[in-house]
C-alpha positions in Angstrom: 0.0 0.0 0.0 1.4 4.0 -1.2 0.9 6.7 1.3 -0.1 9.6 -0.9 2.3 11.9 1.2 4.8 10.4 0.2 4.0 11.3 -3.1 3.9 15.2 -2.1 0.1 15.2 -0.8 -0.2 17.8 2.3 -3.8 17.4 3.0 -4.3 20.8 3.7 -7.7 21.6 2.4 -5.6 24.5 0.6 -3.1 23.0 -2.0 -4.5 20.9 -5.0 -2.9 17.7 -4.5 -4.2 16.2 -7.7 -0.8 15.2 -9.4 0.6 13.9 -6.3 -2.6 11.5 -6.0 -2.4 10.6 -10.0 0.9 10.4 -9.5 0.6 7.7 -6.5 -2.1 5.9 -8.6 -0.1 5.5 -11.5 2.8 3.6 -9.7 0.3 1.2 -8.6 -1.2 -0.8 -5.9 -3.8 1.0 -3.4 -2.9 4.4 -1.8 -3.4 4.9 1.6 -4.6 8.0 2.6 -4.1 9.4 6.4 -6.4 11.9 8.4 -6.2 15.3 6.4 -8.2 17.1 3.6 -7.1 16.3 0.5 -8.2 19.2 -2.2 -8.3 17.6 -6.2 -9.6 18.0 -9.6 -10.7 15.1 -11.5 -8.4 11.7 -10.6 -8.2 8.1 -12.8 -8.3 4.8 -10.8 -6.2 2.3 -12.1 -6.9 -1.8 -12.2 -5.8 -3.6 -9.1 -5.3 -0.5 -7.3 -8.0 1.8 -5.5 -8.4 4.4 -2.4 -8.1 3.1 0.8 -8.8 6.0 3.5 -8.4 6.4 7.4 -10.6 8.0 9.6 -10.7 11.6 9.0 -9.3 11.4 5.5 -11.4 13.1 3.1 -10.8 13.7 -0.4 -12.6 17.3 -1.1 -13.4 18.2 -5.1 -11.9 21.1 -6.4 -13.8 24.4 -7.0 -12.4 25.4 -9.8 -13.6 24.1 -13.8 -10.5 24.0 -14.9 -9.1 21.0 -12.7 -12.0 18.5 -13.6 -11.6 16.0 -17.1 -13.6 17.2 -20.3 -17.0 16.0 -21.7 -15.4 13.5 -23.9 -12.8 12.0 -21.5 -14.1 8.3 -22.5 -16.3 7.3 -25.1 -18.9 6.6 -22.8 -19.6 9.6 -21.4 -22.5 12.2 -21.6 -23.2 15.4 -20.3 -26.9 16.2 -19.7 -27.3 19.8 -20.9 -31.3 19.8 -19.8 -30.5 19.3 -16.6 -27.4 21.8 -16.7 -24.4 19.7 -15.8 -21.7 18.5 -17.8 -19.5 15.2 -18.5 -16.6 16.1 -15.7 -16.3 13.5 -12.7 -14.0 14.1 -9.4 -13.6 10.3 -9.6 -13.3 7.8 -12.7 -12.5 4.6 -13.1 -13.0 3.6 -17.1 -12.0 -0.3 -18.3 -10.6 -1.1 -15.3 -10.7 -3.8 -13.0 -10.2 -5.5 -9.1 -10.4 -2.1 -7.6 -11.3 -1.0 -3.9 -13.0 2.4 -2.6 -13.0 1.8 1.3 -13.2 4.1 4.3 -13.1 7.8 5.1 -14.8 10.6 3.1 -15.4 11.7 -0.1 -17.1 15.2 -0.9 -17.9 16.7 -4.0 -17.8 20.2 -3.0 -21.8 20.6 -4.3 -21.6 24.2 -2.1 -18.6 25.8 -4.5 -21.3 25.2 -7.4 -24.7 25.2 -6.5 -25.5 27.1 -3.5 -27.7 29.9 -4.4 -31.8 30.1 -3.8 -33.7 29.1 -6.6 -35.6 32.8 -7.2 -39.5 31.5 -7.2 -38.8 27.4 -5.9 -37.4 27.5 -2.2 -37.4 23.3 -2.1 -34.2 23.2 -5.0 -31.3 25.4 -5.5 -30.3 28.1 -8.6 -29.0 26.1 -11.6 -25.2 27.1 -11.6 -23.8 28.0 -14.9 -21.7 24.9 -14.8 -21.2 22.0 -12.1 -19.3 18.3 -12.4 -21.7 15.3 -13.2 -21.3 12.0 -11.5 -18.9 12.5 -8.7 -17.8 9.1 -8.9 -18.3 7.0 -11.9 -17.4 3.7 -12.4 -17.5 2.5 -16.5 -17.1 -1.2 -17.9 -15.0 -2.2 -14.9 -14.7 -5.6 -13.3 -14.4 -6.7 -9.7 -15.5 -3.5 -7.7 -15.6 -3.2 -3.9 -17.1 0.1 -2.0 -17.1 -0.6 1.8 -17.2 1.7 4.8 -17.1 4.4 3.5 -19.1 8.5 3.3 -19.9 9.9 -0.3 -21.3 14.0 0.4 -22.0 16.9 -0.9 -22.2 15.8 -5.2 -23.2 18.8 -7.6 -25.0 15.7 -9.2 -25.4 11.9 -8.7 -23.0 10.5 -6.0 -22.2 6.9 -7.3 -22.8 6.1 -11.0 -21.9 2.2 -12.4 -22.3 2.1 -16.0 -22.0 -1.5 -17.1 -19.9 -2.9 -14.6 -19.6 -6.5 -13.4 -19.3 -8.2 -9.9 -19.5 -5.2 -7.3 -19.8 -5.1 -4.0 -21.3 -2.1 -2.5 -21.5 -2.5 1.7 -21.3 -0.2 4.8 -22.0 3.2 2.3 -23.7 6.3 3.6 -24.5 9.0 1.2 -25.8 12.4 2.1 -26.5 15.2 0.2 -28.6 18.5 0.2 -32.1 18.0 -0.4 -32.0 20.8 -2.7 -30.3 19.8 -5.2 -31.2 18.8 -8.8 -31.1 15.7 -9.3 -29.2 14.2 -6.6 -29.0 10.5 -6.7 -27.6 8.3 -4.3 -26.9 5.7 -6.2 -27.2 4.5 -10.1 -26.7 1.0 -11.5 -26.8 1.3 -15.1 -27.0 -2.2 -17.0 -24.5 -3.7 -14.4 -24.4 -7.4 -13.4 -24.0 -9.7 -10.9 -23.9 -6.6 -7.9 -24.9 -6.8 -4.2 -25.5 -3.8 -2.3 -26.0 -3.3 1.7 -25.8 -1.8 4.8 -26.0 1.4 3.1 -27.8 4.5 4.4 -28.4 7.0 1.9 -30.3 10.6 2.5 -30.4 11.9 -1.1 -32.4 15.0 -3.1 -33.4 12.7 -5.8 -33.5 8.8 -6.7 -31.8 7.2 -3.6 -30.7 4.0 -5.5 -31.8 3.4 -9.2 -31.2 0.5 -11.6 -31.4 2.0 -15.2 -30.9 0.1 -18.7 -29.4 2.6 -20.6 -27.0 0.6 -23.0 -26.9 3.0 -25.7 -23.2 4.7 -24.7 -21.4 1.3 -23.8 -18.9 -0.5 -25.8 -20.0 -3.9 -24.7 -24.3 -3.9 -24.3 -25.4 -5.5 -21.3 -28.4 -6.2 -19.6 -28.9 -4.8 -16.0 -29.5 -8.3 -14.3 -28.7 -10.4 -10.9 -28.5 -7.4 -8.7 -29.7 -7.8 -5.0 -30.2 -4.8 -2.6 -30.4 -5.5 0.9 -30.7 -3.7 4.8 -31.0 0.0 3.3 -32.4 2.6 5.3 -33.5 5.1 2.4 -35.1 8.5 2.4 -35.4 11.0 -0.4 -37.7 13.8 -1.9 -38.0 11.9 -4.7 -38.0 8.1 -5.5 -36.8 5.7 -2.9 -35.7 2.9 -5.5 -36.2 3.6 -9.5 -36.0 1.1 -11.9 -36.5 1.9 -15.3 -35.1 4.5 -17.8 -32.9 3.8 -21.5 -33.7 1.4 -23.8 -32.4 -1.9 -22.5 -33.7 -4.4 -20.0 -33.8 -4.4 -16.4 -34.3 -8.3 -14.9 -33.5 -10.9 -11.8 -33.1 -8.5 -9.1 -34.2 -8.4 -5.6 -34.8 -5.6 -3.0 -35.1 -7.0 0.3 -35.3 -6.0 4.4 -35.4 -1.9 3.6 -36.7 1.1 5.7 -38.4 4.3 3.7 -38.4 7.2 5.1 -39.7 10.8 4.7 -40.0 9.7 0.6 -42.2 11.0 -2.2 -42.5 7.6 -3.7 -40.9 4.4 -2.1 -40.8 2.5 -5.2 -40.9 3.6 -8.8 -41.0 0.9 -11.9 -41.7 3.2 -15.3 -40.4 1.5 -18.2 -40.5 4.3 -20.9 -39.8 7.2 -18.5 -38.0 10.0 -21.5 -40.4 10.3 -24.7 -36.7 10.2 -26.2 -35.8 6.7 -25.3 -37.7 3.6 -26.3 -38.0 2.5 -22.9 -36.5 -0.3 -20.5 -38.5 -4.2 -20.3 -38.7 -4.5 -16.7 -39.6 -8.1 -15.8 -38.6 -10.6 -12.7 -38.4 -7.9 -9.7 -38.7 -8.9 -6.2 -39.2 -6.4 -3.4 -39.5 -8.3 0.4 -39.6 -7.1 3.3 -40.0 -3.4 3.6 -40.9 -0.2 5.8 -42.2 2.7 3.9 -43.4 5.7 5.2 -44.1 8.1 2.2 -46.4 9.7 0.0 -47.1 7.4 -2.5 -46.2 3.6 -1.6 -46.3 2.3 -5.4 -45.4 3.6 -9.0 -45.6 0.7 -11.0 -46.5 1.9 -14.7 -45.5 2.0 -18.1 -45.1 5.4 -18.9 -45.0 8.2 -16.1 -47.6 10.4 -18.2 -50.2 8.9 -17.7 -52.4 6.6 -20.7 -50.4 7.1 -23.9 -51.5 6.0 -27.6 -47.8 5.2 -28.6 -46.2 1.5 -27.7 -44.7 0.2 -24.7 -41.8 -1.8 -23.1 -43.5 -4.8 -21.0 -43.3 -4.7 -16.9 -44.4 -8.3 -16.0 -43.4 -10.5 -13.5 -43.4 -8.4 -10.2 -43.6 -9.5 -7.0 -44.3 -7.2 -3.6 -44.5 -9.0 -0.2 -44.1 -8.3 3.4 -45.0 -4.6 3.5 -45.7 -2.5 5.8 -46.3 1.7 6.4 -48.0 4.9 6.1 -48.8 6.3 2.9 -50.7 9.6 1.5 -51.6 8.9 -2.3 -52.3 6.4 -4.4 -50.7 3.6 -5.1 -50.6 3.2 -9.0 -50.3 0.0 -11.3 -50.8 0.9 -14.8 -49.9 -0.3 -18.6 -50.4 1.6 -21.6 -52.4 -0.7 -23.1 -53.2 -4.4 -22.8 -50.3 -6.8 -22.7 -47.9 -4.3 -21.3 -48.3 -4.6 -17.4 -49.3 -8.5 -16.2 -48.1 -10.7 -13.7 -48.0 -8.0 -10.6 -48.5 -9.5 -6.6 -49.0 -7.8 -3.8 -48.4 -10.4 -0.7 -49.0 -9.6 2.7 -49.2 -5.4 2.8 -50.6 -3.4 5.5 -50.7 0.1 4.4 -52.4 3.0 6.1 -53.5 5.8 4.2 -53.2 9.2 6.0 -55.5 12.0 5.3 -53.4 15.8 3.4 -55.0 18.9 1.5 -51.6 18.8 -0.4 -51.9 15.4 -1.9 -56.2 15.2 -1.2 -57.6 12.7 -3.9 -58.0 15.2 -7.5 -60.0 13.3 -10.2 -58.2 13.2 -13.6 -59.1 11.7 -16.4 -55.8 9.7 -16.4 -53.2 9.4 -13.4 -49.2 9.1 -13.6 -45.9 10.7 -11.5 -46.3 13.5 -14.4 -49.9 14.5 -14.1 -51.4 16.4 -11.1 -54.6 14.6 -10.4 -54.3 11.8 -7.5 -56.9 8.8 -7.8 -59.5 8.6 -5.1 -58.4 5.4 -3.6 -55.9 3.3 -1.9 -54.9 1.4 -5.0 -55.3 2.5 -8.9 -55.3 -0.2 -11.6 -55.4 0.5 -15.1 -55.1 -1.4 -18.3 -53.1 -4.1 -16.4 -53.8 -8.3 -16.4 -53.3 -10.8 -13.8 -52.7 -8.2 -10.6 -52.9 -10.4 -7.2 -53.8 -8.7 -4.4 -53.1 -11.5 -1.4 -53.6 -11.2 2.6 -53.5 -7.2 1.8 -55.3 -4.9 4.7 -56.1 -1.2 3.7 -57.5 1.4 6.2 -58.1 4.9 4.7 -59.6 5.7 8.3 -60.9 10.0 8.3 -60.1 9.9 4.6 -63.2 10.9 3.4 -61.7 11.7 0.0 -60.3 8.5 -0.5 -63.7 6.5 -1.5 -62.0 3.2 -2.5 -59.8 0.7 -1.5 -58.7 -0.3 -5.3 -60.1 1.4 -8.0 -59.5 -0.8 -11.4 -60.2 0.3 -15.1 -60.0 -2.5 -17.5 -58.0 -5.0 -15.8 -57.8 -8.3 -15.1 -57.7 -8.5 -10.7 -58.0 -11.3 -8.0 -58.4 -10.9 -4.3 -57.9 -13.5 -1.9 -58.5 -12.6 1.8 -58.0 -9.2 1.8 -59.4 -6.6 4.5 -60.1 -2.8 3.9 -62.5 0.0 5.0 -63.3 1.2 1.5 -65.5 -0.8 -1.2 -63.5 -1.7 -4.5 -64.7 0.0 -8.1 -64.0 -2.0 -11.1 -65.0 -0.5 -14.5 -64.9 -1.7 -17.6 -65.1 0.0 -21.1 -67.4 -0.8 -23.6 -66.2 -2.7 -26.8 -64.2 0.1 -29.4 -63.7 2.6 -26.3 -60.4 4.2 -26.4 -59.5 5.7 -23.7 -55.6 6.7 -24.5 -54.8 10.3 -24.5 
């Protein structure tokens, strides 16, 4: 193992030490990093090497533009004008492999960019004229390990794998201002064979997401065998997302996780940018879970709502053992026939709680995107063989909320449930079309 000071770092918080880090990277092996603040631009993990930090080490990103890598570094990477951030990383690790990210601190800096009020939202910050992306982004490696270890303060996502392979992520807690846009915790991005854990992760937008976006990699790969387990999550925004590119998200499992103060606790949208084609979801298993959030469910094929265009299939999901508090609808919803089959909800105890911010608003057509929320518990919609099993509802003082499951042209069974509102199912007559 290197100790950066010997390769000129001071840890200072003041001096850039960015070429003596490189510099202990590139003669290889791990570098060991003791108690200090380490200031740096941009910096390139090598294979069989990685960042192994002490107690008190933290590795702070650079303020300035100037000392971060340019859009097209790698072939892979994108910069995201619409949402105002570029291609730049404070850590990258491209086509490499066995490397290790363990202990200490690492913090983006998100204040030096993006600190400012937003001048009519007080819930985000200003957009700054120019902030890093992913602060650390992992694309087309092998053999990653993440353990033990902080990950604060990103201008952008925290953790990004793009197409990586056998990575274990444990001991990880992420924080970061719930103000700012689009702050993800963590993104798995067509990557395989990956077990995550023990994480706690506070986070502005997505806390953990697993994405099919194949389009940029050299080698396409399905985002598959992935198992998430004992997460304490809470967010603004969705708790877990799966969905968004054009690939195929399959075989994973969510398991033993607490939700807290969340939006949404769980988010499948398979076509969630009108740009992309969208992601076949299929095979999901969530087990085991506290939620305590707005809305418990987002299980749909589009977030907009009933669209007339075609779909990516979600089929094959199961949801067991839940239990929580919730405020709005649950929603499971396809396009159109054929598109959303084969959902279970096993053993759920939800309780709906009474708001004038999210009270029931009737809509013609429900999704994350449109304002109206369904008058019920649950919201089914152009969706076949839905199980609802040994599921117990109670809307309680909810007067607003006038059913337990409200369905529109679906295909439901319920075996031994219990709930204090009466179910609606409606059906439309042959040659209605009810897409928008």
């Amino acid at each position: 193992m290197r100790n950066v000071k010997d390769y000129g770092a001071k840890g200072d918080g003041v001096t850039k030490d960015t070429r003596a880090i490189q510099d202990a990277i590139d003669a290889g092996g791990v570098v060991h990093f003791p108690p200090g603040v380490y200031l740096t631009g941009t910096i390139f993990l090598k294979s069989n090497g990685g960042l192994d930090l002490e107690e008190g080490a933290v590795i702070l990103g650079s303020p300035d533009k100037e000392d971060y890598n340019p859009d097209d570094v790698i072939p892979q990477n994108r910069a995201f004008t619409k949402e105002h951030v570029s291609g730049a990383h404070l850590i990258i690790a491209a086509e490499q492999h066995n490397i290790v990210l363990r202990g200490g601190r690492i913090d983006g800096n998100r204040q030096a960019f993006m600190n400012k009020p937003h001048p009519t939202a007080d819930w985000v910050f200003a957009y700054p004229e120019w902030r890093p992306g992913q602060m650390v982004f992992f694309c087309e490696c092998e053999n990653v390990t993440i353990t033990d270890m902080e990950m604060v303060n990103p201008p952008y996502w925290t953790l990004f794998l793009h197409g990586c392979e056998y990575v274990t992520i444990r001991g990880l807690r992420n924080t970061n201002d719930f103000r700012t846009h689009n702050g993800d915790g963590m993104d798995l991005d067509c990557c395989r064979f990956v077990t995550v854990s023990d994480c706690i992760i506070h986070s502005a937008d997505d806390c953990i997401t697993l994405r099919g976006n194949d389009e940029p990699l050299k080698k396409k790969r399905f985002c598959e065998y992935v198992t998430i387990s004992n997460c304490i999550l809470s967010t603004r925004c969705n708790a877990f997302r799966i969905g968004v590119g054009g690939g195929t998200v399959r075989r994973c499992t969510i398991s033993n996780i607490v939700i807290h103060d969340t939006r949404t606790a769980i988010c499948l949208v398979s076509q969630y940018s009108t740009t992309s084609p969208g992601v076949i979801i299929e095979d999901i298993m969530l087990d085991n879970i506290r939620m305590d959030c707005q809305r418990p469910f987002h299980i749909a094929t589009t977030p907009r709502g009933l669209q007339p265009e075609e779909a990516r299939p979600i089929q094959r999901i199961s949801v067991s053992r839940v239990r929580g508090t919730a405020r709005v609808s649950g929603i499971v919803q396809g396009r159109s026939a054929g598109y959303m089959k084969d959902v279970s909800f096993r053993d759920v105890r939800l309780t709906f709680l009474p708001d004038e911010k999210t009270a029931p608003r009737p809509a013609t057509s429900y999704g994350e995107f449109i304002p109206g929320n369904p008058p019920s518990a649950f919201f089914v919609e152009n969706a076949e063989n839905i199980l609802f099993q040994d599921v117990e509802v109670e809307c309680g003082t909810d007067a607003a909320r006038k059913y337990a499951v409200w369905s529109r042209d679906s295909d439901i069974r319920f075996e031994n449930c219990r709930w204090d509102r009466p179910c609606q199912d409606e059906k439309s007559d042959p040659g209605t079309d009810r897409k928008e």
